[in-house]
N, C-alpha and C positions, 0 to 999 in steps of 0.2 A: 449523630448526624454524619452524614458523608464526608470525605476530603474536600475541604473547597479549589473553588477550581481556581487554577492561576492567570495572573494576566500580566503584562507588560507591559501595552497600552493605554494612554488613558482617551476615551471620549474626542479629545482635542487632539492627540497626536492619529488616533484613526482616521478624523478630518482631515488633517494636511496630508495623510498619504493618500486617502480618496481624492482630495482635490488636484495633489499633485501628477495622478494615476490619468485621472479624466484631463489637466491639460497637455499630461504627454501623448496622447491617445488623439487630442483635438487639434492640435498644434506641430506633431512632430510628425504621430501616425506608427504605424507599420509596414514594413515592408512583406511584401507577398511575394513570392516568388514564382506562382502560378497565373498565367494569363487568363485559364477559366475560372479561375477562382475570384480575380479581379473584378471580369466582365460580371462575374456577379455580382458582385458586392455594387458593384457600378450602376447594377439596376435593381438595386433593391436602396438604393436611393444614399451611400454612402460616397465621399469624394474620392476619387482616385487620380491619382498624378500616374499616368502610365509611365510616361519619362523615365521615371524615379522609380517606380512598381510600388507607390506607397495607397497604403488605403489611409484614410481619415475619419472618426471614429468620433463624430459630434455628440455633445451630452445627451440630446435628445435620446440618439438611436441606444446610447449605454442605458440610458433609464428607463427604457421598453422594454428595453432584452431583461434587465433587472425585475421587471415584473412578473414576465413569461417566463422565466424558468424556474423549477418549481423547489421547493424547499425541502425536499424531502423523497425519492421515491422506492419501491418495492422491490428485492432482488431475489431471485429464487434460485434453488438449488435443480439441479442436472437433469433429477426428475420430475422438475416441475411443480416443486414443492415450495410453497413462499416459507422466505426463510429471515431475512432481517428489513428494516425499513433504514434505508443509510438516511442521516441527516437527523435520524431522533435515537435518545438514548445511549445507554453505553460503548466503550470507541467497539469497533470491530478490527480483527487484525489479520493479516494477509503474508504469504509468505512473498519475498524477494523475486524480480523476474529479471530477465537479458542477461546474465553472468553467461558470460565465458566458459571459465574454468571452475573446476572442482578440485577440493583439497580430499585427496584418496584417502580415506579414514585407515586403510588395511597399511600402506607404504607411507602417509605422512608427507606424501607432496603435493603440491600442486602440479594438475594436467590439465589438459581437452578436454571438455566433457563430451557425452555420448546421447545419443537415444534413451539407452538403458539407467543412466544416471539421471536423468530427469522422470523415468517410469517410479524410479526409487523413492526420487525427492518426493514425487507426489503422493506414493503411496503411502511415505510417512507422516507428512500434512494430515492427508486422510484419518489416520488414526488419531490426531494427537488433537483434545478437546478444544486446546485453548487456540488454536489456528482456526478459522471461520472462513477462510477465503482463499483460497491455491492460487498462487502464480502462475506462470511461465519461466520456471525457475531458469534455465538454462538457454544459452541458442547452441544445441548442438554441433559438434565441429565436423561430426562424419555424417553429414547431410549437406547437401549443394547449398552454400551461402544462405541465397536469394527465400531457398524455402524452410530456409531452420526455425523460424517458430510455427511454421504450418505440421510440422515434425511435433514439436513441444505442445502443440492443441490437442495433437491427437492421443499424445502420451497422459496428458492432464484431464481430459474427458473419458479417457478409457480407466484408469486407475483412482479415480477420487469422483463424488457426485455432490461436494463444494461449488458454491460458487466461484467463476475466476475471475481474477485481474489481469488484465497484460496488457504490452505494451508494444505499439507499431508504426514505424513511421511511412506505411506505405498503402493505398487505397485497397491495392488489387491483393495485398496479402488480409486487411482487413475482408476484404469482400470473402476472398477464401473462408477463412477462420471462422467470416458468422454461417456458410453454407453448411461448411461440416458442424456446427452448434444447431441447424435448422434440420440437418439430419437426426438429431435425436431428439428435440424439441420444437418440431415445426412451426407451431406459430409464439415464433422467439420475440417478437417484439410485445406482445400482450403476456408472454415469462423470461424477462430475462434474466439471463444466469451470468452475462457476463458485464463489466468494465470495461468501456475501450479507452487506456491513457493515451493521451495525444501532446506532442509537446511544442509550442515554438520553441527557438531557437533564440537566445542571447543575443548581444541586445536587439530585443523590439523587431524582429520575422520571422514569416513563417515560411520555411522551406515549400516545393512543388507537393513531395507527396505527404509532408503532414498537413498542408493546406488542402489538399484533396481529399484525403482521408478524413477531413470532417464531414465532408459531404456523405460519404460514405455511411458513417456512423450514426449521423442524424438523420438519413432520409431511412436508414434500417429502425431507427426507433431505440439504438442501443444505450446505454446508460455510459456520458462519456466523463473522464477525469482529464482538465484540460492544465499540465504540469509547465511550467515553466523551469528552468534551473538556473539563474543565473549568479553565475563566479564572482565574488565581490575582488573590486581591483583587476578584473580582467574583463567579463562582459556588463557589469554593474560598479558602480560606487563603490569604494572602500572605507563606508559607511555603513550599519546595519540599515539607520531609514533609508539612505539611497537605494540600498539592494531591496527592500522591500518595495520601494515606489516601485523599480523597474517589475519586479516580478508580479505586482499588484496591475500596473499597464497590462503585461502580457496576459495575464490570467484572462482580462476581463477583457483583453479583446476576443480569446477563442470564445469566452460567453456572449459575446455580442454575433460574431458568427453565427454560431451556432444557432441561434434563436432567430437570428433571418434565415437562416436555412431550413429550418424547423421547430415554429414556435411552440411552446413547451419540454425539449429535450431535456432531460433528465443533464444537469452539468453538476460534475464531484468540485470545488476550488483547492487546486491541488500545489501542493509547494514542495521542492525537496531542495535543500537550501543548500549549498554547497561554499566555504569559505576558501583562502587561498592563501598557502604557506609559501610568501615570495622567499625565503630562504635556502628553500627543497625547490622549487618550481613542480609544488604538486597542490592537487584540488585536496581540500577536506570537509570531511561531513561527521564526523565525531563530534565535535567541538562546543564547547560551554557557550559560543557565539550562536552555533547553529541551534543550539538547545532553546534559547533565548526567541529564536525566530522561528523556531515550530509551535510555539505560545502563541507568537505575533502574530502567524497565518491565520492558526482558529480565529482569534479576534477579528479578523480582517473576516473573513468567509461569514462571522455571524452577523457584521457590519450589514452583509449586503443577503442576510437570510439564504444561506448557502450551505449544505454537507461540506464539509470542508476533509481533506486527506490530508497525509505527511509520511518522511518515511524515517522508520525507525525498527527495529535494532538497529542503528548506524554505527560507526567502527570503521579508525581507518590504519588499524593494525592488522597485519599482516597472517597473526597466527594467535593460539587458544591460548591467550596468555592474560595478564591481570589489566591491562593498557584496554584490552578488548572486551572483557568484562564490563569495567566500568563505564565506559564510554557505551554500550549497548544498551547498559541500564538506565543511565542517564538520557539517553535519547528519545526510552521506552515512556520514562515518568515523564518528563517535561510532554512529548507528544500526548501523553492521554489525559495527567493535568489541564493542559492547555482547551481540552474540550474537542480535538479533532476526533471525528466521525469514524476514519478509516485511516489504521495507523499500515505501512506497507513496507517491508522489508526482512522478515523473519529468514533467517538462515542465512543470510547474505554477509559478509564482510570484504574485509581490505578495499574499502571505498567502494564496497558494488558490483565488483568484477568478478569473486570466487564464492564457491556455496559450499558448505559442509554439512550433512546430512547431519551430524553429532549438533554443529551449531544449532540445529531446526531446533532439536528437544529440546539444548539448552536457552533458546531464545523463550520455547512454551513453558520452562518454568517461570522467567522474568517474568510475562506475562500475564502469567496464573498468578504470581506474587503481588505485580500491580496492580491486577483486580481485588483481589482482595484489600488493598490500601485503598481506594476507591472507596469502596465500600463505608470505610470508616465504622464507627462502633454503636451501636443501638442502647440506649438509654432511655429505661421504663423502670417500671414498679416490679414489675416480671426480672428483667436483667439484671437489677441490684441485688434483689436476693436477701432483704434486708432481715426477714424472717428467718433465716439459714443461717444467715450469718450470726443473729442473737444466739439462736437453737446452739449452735455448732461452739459457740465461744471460743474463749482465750486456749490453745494449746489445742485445738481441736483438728481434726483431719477433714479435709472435701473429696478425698479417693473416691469414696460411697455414695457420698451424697446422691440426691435425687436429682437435685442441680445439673451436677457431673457429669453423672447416666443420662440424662433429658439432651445434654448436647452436643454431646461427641463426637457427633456426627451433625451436626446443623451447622455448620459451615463458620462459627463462630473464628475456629483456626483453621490456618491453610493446609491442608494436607497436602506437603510437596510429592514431586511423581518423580521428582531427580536427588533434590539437597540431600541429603544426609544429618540429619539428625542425631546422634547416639557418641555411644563413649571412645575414647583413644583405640580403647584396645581391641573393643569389636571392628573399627572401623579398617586397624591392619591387619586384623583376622582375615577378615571378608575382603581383602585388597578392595577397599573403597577409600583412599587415600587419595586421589584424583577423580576429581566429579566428571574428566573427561575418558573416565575408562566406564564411569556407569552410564553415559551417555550413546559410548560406542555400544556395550551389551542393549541398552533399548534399543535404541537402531537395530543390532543382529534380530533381535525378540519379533521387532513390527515387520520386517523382512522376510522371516521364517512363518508368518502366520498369511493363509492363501488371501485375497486378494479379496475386501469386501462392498467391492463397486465393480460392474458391470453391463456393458451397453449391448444393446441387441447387434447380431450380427448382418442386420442390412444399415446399420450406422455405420459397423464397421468398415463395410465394405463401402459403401458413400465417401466414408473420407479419405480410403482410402486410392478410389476416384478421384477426388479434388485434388488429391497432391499431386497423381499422377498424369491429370490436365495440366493444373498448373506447372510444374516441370518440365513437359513436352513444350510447351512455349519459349522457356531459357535459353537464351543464347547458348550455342552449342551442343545445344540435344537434340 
């Protein structure tokens, strides 16, 4: 039988977060920070305190939107090729997007990233099995602000033909990103290829342009993840229920949104939980707490018949060390344990901000590791062997067996693509004494090998158009 799956939950304590979810949402509201966003929600029959810029979010309109949006829907790859069904079946896993900085695998430090360091991250995604979903790894530093993931779309569509995830807090850079995705997939909303995460903002609002940006998202048809983050002890409770009610509110009001805006959308219920070490005056997401409430989100997402997300490898050390190990694996098990749909953050560490190409492989062995624990072990008349075993008796060898040979290859054991396996002395022969120098060699290996995605050259040129409309608009250009 399979692993069973974990919960932390029970039935009653789901209820008092749902209930207490829907009277903050009835009674408290949200605040909006967009006026046309308001004016809508105003006439599509929700209360609004203009005063206060708060929307009000009655049971009714929550348990409609509950209905209309759908449990499950279809995402395709670049070419147009359907490729998983989010909300059923095993987790799917995506690499990390918005970092900053890069940790230089060749020098060992942390820099800027580039253009070219995000063509890389992707290219390695691309190859590497156990990744299903490419980010936006990076917001490049030598691209104008404003258009650095308009930069990072183009890198990720040109180099990998995965589906993507990313993340934007702004309409008109949304509107961008689906045009050049409509350049190569023109009718995007009946294939789409991508995720648009969208987040309020701690506690309980939604800024102007992530408030707009749903509109965006929904009236295109796009399949959207609607994430809350909220800091326990600084924008939520410094309580795990607290911080779940509050993040449990937020969630379900972009789901209430969104399904007056466009009934049916495709909504991921998306949590990436972050905790807070008053001692340091720093956020954290490593943590055996957060581990605990990426459990708690699936439960909650299935409460309400929902694909539910999380992000994980999470890690909030700083470098390839044992603190970063454990902590990424722990994030990875609890997340796909817990039953969520789409686990997100491969390659990413020091809390979210730095990406290491070495990381990426070593996140796709955890991975491949925890699928296979998933799995759990098949138990038949076939798998016992009971025949073999009599035949073969006491002092006997299975080298030969027929057993042996029949599954070597049937996936019974994981064949790892990084760990190391073997004895003391082969392993200082072969300097494989640090799993972070055979991590750097696969990197060099997927790098050296020419490029096995690409888009025709009126995409290219299309997107390359939209940046450089978009751009001509920026203040001071």
């Amino acid at each position: 039988m399979k692993l069973q799956q974990a919960e932390v939950l029970s039935k009653n304590d789901i209820y008092l977060i749902h209930q207490a979810s829907a009277d903050i949402l009835e009674n408290t509201g949200v605040a909006v920070f967009s006026r046309k966003m308001r004016d809508y929600f105003d006439q599509a029959g929700l209360r609004v305190d203009e005063e206060n810029r708060r929307v009000y979010i009655h049971r009714a309109a929550l348990e409609k939107a509950l209905k209309t949006v759908p449990a499950h829907f279809s995402l395709y790859d670049i070419s147009g090729e359907k490729q998983y069904v989010i909300g059923e079946g095993e987790p799917l896993y995506a690499c990390g997007h918005n970092a900053v900085f890069i940790l230089d695998m060749e020098k060992n430090l942390r820099r800027e990233s580039t253009v070219e360091d995000v063509e890389r991250f992707v290219k390695i995604a691309h190859a590497l099995p156990d990744i299903d979903l490419v980010g936006l790894p990076l917001m490049p530093q030598d691209t104008p602000p404003a258009s650095t993931l308009l930069h990072a779309a183009r890198a990720s569509f040109r180099f990998s033909s995965k589906p993507v995830f990313f993340s934007s807090e702004s309409a008109r850079v949304n509107a961008a990103i689906f045009d050049m995705a409509e350049s190569i997939i023109p009718h995007l909303r009946e294939k789409p290829f991508l995720v648009s995460q969208l987040s309020p903002t701690s506690p309980l609002f939604w800024e102007e342009g992530a408030a707009e940006a749903l509109l965006e998202v929904c009236r295109r048809g796009i399949p959207l993840a609607v994430l809350p983050e909220p800091m326990a002890g600084v924008s939520a409770p410094y309580t795990l229920a607290g911080l779940l009610a509050v993040h449990n509110a937020e969630c379900l009001s972009g789901i209430v949104f969104s399904q007056l805006i466009q009934p049916g959308t495709p909504v991921v219920y998306a949590s990436s939980w972050t905790g807070y070490n008053m001692k340091r005056n720093s956020a954290v997401i490593g943590t055996a707490e957060t581990d605990i409430l990426r459990i708690a989100g699936a439960q909650m997402a299935r409460f309400y018949r929902l694909p539910s997300h999380t992000t994980a490898p999470n890690a909030d050390s700083h470098f390839h060390d044992e603190q970063n190990a454990w902590e990424r694996t722990l994030s990875t098990f609890c997340s796909a344990m817990g039953g969520n749909h789409l686990i997100v953050n491969a390659g990413m560490f020091a809390t979210g901000l730095t990406v290491s190409l070495e990381q990426l492989v070593m996140d796709a062995e955890i991975i491949g590791m925890i699928r296979r624990l998933r799995q759990g072990m098949d138990v038949t008349e076939k798998t016992l062997n009971l025949e073999e075993i009599q035949a073969t008796g006491p002092q006997g060898s299975y080298l030969m067996a027929e057993s042996t040979l029949a599954n070597l290859r049937s996936g019974e054991f994981y064949e790892p693509r990084l760990s190391v396996y073997d004895n003391y002395e082969r392993c200082r022969a072969d300097s494989r004494e640090d799993v972070l120098i055979s991590a750097r060699e696969q990197v060099r290996r997927i790098l050296a090998t020419p490029p096995a995605w690409g888009i025709s050259a009126h995409a290219e040129e299309r997107m390359a158009s939209i940046i450089q409309d978009f751009e001509k608009d920026l203040p001071g250009s």
